[in-house]
NUVO-924168 format. One record per residue (C-alpha): z, y, x; residue in one letter. Coordinates in Angstrom, 3 decimals, padded with zeros to 6 digits, always signed. Last residue first. Example, Ala and Ser with C-alpha at 12.3 -4.5 7.8 and 13.67 -1.06 7.14 Angstrom:
BEGIN
+----------+----------+----------+-----+
:        Z :        Y :        X : res :
+----------+----------+----------+-----+
: +007.140 : -001.060 : +013.670 :   s :
: +007.800 : -004.500 : +012.300 :   a :
+----------+----------+----------+-----+
END
This chain:
BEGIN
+----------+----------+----------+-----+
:        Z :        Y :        X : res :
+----------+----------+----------+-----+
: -044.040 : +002.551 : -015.455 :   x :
: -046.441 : +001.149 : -013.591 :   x :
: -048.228 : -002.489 : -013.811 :   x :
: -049.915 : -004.374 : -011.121 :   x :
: -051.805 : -007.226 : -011.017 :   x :
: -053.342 : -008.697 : -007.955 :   x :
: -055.720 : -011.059 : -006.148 :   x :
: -056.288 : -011.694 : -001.947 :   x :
: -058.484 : -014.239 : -001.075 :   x :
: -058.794 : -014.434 : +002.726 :   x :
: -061.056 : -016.114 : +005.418 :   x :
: -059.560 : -016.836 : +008.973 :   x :
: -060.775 : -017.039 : +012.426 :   x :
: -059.157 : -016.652 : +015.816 :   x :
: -061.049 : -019.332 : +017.952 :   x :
: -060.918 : -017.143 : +021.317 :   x :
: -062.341 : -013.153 : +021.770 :   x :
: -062.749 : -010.711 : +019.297 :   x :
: -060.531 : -012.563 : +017.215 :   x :
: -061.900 : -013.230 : +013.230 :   x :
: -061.820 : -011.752 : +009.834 :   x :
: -063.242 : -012.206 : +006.490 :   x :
: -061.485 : -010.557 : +003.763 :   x :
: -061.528 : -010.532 : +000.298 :   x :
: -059.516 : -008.326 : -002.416 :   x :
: -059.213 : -008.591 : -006.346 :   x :
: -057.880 : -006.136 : -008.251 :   x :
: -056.438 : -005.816 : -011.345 :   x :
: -054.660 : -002.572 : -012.698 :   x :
: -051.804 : -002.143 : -015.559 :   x :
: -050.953 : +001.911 : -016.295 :   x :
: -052.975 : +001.772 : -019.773 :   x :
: -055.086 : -001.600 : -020.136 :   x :
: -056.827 : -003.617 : -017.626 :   x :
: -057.542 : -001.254 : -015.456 :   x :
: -060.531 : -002.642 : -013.222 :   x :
: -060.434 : -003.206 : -008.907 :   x :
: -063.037 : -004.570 : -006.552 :   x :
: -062.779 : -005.561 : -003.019 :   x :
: -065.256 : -006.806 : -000.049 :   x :
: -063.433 : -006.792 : +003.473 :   x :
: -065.072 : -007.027 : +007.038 :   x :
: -064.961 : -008.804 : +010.492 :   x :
: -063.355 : -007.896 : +013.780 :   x :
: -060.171 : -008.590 : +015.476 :   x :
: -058.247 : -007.567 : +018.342 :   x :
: -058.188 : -008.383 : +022.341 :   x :
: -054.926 : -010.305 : +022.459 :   x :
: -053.043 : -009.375 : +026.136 :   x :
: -051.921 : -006.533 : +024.183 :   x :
: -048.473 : -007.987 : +022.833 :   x :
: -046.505 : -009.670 : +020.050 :   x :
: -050.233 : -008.121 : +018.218 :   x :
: -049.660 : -008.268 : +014.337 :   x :
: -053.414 : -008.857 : +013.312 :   x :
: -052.497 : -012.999 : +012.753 :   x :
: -055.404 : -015.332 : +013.015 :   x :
: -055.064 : -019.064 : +011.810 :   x :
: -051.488 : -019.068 : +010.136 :   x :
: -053.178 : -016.123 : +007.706 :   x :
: -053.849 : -012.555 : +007.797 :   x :
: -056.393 : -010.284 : +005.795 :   x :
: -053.577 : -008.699 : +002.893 :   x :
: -050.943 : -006.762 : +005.361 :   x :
: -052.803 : -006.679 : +008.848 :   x :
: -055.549 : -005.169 : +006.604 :   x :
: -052.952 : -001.789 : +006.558 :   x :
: -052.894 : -001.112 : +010.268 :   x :
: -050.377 : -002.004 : +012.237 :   x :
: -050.526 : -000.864 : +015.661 :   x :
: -054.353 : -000.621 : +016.316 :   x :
: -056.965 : +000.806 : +018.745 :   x :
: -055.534 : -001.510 : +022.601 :   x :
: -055.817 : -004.685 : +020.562 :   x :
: -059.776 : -003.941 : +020.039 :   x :
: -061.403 : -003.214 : +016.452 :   x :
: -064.508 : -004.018 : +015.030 :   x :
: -063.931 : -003.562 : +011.450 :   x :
: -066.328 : -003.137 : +008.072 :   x :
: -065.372 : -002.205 : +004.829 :   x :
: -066.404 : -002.732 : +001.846 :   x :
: -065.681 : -000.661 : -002.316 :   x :
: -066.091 : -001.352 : -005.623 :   x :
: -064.589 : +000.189 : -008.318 :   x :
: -063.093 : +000.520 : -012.073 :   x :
: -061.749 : +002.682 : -015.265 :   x :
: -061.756 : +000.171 : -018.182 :   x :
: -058.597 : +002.095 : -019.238 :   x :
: -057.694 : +005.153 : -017.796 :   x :
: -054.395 : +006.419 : -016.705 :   x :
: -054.424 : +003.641 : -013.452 :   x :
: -057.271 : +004.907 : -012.269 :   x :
: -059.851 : +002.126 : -010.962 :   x :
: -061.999 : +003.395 : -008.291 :   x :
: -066.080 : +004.623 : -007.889 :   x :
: -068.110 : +003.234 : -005.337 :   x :
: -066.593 : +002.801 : -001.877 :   x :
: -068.368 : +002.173 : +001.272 :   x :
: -066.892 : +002.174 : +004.604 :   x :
: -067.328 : +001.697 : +008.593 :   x :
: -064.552 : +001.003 : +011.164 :   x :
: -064.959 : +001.484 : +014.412 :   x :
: -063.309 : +000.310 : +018.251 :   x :
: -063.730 : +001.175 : +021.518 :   x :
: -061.101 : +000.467 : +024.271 :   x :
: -062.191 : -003.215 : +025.660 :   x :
: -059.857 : -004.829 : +027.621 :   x :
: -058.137 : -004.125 : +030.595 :   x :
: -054.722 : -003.691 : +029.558 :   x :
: -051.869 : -003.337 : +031.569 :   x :
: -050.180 : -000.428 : +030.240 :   x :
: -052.487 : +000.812 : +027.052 :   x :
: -055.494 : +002.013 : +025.891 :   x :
: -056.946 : +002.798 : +022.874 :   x :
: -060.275 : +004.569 : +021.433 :   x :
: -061.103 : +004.729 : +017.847 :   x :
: -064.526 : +006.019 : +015.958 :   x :
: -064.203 : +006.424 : +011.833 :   x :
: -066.983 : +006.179 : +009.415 :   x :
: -066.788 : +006.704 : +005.550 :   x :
: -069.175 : +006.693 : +003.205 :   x :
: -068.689 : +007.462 : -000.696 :   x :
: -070.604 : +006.644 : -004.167 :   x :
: -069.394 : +007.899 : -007.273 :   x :
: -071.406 : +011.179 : -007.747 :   x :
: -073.969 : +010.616 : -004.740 :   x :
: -073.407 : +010.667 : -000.911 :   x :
: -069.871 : +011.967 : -000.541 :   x :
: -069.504 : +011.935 : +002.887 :   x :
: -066.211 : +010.702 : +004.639 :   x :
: -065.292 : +011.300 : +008.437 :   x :
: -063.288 : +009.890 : +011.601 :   x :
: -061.621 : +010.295 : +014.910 :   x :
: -059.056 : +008.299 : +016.315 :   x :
: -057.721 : +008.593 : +019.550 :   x :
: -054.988 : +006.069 : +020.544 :   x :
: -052.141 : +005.821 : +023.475 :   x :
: -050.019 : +003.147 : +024.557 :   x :
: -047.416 : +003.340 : +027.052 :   x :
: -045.758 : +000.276 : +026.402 :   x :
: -042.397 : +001.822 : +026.795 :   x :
: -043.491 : +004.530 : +023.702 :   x :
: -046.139 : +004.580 : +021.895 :   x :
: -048.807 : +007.540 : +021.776 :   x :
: -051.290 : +008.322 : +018.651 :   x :
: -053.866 : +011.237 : +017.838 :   x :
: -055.499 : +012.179 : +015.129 :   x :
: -058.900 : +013.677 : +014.055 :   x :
: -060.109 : +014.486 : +010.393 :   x :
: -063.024 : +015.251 : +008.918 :   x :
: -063.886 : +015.430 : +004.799 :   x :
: -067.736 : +016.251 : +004.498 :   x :
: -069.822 : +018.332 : +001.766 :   x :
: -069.659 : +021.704 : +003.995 :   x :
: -066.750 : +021.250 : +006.774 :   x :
: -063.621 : +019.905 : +005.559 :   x :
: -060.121 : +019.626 : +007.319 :   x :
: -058.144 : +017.157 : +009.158 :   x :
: -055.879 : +017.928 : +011.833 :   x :
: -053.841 : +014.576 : +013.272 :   x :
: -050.814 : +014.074 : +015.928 :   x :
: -048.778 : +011.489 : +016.043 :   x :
: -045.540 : +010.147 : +018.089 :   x :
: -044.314 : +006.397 : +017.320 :   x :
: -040.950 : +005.727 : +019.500 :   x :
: -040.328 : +002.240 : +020.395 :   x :
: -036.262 : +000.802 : +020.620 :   x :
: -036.563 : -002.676 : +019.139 :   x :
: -039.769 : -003.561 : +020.938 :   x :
: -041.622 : -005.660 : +019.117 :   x :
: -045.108 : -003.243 : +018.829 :   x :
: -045.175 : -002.133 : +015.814 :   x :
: -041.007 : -001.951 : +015.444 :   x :
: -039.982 : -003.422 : +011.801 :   x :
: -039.662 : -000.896 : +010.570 :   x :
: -041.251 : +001.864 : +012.871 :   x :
: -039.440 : +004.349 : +014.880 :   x :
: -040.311 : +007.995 : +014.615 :   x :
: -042.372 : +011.050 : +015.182 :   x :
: -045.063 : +013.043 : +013.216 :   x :
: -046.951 : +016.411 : +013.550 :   x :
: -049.789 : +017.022 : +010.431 :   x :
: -052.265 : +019.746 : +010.766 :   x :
: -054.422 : +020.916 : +008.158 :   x :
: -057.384 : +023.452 : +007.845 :   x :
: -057.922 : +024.352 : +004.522 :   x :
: -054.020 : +024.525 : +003.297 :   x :
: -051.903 : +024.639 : +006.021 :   x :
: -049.124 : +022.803 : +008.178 :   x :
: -047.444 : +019.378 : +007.645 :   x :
: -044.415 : +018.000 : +009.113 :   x :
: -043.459 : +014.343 : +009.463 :   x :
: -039.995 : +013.424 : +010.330 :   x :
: -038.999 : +009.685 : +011.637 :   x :
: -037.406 : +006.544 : +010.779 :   x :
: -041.232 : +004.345 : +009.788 :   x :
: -042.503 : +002.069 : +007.052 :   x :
: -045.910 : +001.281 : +008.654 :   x :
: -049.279 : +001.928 : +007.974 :   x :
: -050.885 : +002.654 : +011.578 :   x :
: -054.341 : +002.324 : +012.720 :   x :
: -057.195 : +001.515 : +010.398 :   x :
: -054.414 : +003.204 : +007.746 :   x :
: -057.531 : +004.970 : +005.369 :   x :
: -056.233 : +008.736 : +006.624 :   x :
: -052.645 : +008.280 : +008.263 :   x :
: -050.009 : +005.634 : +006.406 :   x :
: -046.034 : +006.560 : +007.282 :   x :
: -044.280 : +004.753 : +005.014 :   x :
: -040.662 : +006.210 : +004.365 :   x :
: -037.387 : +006.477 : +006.019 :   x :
: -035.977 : +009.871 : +006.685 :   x :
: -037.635 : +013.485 : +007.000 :   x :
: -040.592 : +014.852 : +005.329 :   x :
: -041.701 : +018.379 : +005.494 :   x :
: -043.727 : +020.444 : +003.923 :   x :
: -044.322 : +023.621 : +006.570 :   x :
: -044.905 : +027.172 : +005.107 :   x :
: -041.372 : +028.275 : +005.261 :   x :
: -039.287 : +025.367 : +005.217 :   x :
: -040.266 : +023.135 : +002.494 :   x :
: -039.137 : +019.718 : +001.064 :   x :
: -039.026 : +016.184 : +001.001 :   x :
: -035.740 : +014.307 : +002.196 :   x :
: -035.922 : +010.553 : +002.591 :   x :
: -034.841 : +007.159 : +001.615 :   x :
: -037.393 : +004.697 : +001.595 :   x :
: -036.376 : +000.416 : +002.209 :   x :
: -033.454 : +000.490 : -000.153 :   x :
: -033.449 : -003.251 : -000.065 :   x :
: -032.881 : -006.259 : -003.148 :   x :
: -031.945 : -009.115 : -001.832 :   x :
: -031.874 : -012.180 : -004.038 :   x :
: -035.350 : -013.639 : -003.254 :   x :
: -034.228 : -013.771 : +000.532 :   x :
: -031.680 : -016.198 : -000.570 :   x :
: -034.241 : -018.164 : -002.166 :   x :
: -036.582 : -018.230 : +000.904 :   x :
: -034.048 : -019.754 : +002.827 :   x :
: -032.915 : -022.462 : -000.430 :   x :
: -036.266 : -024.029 : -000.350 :   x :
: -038.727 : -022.717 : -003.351 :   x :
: -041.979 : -021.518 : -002.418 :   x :
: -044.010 : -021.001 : -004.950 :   x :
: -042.898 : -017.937 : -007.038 :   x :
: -041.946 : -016.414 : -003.844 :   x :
: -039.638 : -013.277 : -005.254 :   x :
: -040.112 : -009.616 : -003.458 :   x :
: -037.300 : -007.105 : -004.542 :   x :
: -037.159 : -003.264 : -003.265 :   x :
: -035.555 : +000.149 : -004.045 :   x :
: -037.226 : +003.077 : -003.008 :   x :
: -035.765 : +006.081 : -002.629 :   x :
: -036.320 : +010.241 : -002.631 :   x :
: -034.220 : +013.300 : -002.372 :   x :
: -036.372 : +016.729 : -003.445 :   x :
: -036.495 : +020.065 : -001.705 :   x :
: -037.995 : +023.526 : -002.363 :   x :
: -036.672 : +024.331 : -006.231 :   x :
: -033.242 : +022.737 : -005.560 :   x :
: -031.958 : +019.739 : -004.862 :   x :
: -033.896 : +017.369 : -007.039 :   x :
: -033.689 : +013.634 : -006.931 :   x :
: -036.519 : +011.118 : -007.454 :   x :
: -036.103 : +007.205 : -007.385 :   x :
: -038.573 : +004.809 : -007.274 :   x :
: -037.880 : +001.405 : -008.655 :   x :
: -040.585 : -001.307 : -006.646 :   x :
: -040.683 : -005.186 : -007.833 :   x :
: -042.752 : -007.835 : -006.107 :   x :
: -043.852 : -010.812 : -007.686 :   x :
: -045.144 : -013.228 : -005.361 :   x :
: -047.461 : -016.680 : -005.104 :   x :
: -048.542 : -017.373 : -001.368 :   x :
: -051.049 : -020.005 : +000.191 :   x :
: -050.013 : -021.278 : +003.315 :   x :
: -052.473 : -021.267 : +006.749 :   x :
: -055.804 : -021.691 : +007.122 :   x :
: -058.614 : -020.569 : +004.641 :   x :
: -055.752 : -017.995 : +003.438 :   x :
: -055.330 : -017.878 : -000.645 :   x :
: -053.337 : -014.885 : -001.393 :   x :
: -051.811 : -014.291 : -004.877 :   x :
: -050.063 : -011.114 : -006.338 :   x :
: -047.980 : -010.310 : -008.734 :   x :
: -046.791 : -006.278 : -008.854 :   x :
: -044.655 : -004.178 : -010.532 :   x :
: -044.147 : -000.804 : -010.161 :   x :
: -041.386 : +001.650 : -011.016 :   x :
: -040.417 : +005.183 : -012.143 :   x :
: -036.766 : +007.258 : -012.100 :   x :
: -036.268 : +010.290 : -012.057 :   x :
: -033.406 : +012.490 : -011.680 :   x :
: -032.728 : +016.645 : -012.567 :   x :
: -035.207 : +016.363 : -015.514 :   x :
: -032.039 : +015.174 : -017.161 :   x :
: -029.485 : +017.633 : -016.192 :   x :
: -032.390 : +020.264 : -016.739 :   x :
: -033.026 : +018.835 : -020.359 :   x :
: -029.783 : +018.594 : -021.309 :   x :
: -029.600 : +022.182 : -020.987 :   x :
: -032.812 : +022.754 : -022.739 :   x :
: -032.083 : +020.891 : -025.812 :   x :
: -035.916 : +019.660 : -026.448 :   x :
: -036.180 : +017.703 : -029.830 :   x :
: -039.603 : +015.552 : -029.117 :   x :
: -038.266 : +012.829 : -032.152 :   x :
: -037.960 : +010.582 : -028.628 :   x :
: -035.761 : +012.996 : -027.028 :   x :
: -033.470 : +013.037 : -029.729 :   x :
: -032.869 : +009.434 : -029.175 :   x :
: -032.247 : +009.771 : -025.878 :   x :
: -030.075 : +012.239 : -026.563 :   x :
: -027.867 : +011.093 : -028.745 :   x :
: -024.751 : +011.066 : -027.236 :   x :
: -025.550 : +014.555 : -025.737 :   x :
: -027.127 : +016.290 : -028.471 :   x :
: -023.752 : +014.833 : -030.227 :   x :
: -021.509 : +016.707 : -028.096 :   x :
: -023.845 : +019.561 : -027.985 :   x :
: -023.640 : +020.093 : -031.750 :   x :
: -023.121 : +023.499 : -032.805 :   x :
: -025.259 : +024.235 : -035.907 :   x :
: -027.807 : +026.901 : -035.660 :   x :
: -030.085 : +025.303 : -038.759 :   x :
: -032.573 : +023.422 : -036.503 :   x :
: -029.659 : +021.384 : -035.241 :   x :
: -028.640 : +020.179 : -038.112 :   x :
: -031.874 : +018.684 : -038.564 :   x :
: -031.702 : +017.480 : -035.040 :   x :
: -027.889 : +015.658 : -035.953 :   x :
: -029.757 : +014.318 : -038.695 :   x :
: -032.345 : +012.807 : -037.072 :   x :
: -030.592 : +011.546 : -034.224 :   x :
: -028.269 : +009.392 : -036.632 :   x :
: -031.165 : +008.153 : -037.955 :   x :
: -031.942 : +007.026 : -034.434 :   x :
: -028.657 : +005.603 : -033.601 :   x :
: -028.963 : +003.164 : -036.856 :   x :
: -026.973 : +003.707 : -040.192 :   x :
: -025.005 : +001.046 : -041.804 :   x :
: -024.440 : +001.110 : -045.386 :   x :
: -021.500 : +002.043 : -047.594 :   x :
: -022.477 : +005.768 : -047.798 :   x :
: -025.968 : +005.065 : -049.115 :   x :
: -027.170 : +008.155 : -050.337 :   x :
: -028.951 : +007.060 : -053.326 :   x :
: -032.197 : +009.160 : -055.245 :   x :
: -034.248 : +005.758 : -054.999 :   x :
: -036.158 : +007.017 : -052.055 :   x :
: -033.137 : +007.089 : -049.720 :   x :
: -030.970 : +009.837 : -048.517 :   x :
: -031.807 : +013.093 : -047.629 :   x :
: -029.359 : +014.702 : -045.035 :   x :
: -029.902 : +017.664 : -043.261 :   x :
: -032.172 : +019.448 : -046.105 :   x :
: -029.619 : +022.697 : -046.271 :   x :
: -029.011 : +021.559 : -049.693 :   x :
: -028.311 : +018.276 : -049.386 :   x :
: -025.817 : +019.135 : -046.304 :   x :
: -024.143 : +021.434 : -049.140 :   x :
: -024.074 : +018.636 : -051.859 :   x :
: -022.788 : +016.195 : -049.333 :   x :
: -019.994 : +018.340 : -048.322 :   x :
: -019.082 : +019.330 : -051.862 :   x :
: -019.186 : +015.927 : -053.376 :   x :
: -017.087 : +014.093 : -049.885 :   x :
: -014.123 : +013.371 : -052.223 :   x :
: -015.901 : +012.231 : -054.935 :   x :
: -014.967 : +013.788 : -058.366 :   x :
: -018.415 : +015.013 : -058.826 :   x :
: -020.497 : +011.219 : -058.239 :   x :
: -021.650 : +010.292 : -055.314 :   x :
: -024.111 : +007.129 : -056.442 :   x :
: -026.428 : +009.153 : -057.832 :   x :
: -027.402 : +011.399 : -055.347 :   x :
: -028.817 : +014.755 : -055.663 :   x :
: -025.860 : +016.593 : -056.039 :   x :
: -026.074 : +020.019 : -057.618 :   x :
: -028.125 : +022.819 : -055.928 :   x :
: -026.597 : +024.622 : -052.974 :   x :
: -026.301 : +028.534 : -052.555 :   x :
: -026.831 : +029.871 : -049.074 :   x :
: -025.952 : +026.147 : -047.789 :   x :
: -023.409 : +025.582 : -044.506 :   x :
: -023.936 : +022.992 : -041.833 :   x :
: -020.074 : +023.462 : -040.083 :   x :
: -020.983 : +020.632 : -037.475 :   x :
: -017.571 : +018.861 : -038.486 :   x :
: -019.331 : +018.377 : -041.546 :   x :
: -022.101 : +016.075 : -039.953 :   x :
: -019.370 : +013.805 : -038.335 :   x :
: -017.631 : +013.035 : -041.658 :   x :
: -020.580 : +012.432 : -043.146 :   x :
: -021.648 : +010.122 : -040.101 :   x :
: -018.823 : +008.475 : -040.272 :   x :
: -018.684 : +007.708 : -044.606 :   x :
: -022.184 : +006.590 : -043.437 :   x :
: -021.288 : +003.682 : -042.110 :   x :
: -022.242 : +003.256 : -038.026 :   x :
+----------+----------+----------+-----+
END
């Protein structure tokens, strides 16, 4: 915008001078119709000009020098919420807080991730994908939020037209109410329901999940999974879990029941912090289900060193995991995601399968600030038949 604008602009914000000096610039001379105005904002240090004593009035001025003098102006009392809003972006970024803005602002948030992956099954297709996350934040009042997620997944291999059309879809896939009533948080809509380390369940789910307590916690939860964990359109997922800590280890115990086929899973486990970095983790599950006659124990040992933070550059870990785990312990746990391939699926289509075991190796780094690498390997077969399948999982991810 010209400067003849922004002068115009700036005296409509009635910036007055105690006593103003003469002009500073030389090319407004006295009988200039602006001399006064531009002598006063001079004065009052809103306006400067440039380093060779000028002001400029035929030249273009960008939105963020524009900020600066509406701030300036600012800073002496002046009236300018019209242009605290147009500008406020640009305000923002000079670190001028105008409080109501602010709370109209702070009201919605918005952050994202980004992430490219590549998997590299022994048998079955390789995959190439870039998968793109916006998550949305809404306040209500001081007790309850909104939430969303929006969703796109592209194959960057894969390119017949099917897999193209799914490219161009982009889903709300969370939507959900967060808040408190009384002492319980709550959680109510669609959203990914993931207990302790996910050996059993991490699934986007319709449901509510309340949580009670502070030391001692216990967690009620009951919904439909997205797509349904078990195939049937109509399931219902009910869970139980407390989890507290006693002395230098983290305990927890919950409990899981499925609908029509009947299925029910105990799952106890615990973490011990051995040295500064290093942790152990052991969890017991038991399953059963309508007609199933398999085996109903299953565990899951762990080992983590360390773990890449996203906030801190060259921040990194190291971490295995071992699983032995019957059909009748598992829904969809969150190896069923990265470990799977053409040659050994984890998604039971029923619970005639009798589950997987086999173990993971990963390692993650932070790149730089808010981008992580990790890399991810898996080594997984049936616990009964030929079901066998090696995979090499890699991915970067970036946050904003």
């Amino acid at each position: 915008m010209k400067k003849s604008l922004v002068l115009a602009m700036a005296m409509a914000l009635g910036v007055t001078a105690s006593a103003y000096a003469a002009n500073p610039f030389s090319d407004v001379p006295a009988g200039h119709w602006a001399y006064d105005s531009i002598s006063k904002l001079a004065a009052a240090g809103v306006i400067e000009g440039y380093g060779d004593a000028t002001f400029g009035g035929d030249k273009l001025m960008t939105r963020y020098e524009m900020a600066q003098i509406v701030a300036k102006a600012m800073a002496k009392g002046a009236n300018c919420d019209k242009l605290a809003a147009e500008f406020a972006d640009e305000l923002d970024n000079l670190g001028v807080r105008v409080a109501n803005l602010e709370k109209k602002a702070d009201n919605v948030k918005i952050t994202g991730q980004i992430r490219a992956h590549y998997q590299a099954p022994d048998k079955g297709a390789y995959a190439t994908k870039l998968r793109t996350r916006l998550f949305i934040s809404g306040k209500v009042n001081e007790d309850w939020t909104y939430n969303g997620r929006f969703q796109n997944e592209q194959d960057l291999k894969n390119n017949n037209n099917e897999t193209n059309a799914k490219d161009d879809e982009t889903k709300l896939n969370w939507a959900y109410m967060e808040g408190k009533l009384g002492g319980v948080k709550v959680i109510a809509g669609r959203r990914d329901l993931k207990m302790h380390a996910g050996t059993v369940l991490d699934q986007t789910m319709d449901g509510v999940k309340a949580t009670y307590g502070k030391d001692v916690q216990l967690t009620l939860a009951a919904g439909k999974a997205v797509p349904s964990v078990t195939g049937e359109a109509d399931d219902r997922v009910y869970v139980a879990d407390v989890s507290t800590k006693l002395g230098v280890v983290d305990v927890f115990a919950t409990y899981f029941k499925v609908d029509d086929c009947g299925q029910e899973i105990y799952n106890v486990g615990a973490a011990l912090k051995v040295a500064k970095d290093l942790k152990l983790s052991a969890e017991y599950l038991n399953g059963d289900a309508d007609d199933y006659d398999g085996d109903n124990n299953g565990y899951v040992f762990g080992l983590a060193y360390k773990g890449a933070k996203a906030a801190n550059v060259g921040s990194w870990g190291l971490y295995a995991n071992y699983f032995d785990q019957p059909a009748a312990t598992y829904l969809k746990p969150t190896v069923s995601s990265y470990g799977k391939g053409d040659g050994f699926t984890l998604v039971r289509d029923d619970v005639a399968t009798d589950g997987f075991k086999g173990f993971e190796v990963g390692a993650n780094y932070t790149v730089a600030k808010n981008i992580v690498a990790a890399v991810k390997y898996y080594d997984l077969e049936a616990r009964e038949g030929d079901g066998d399948n090696q995979t090499l999982w890699s991915e970067l991810v970036f946050t904003f």
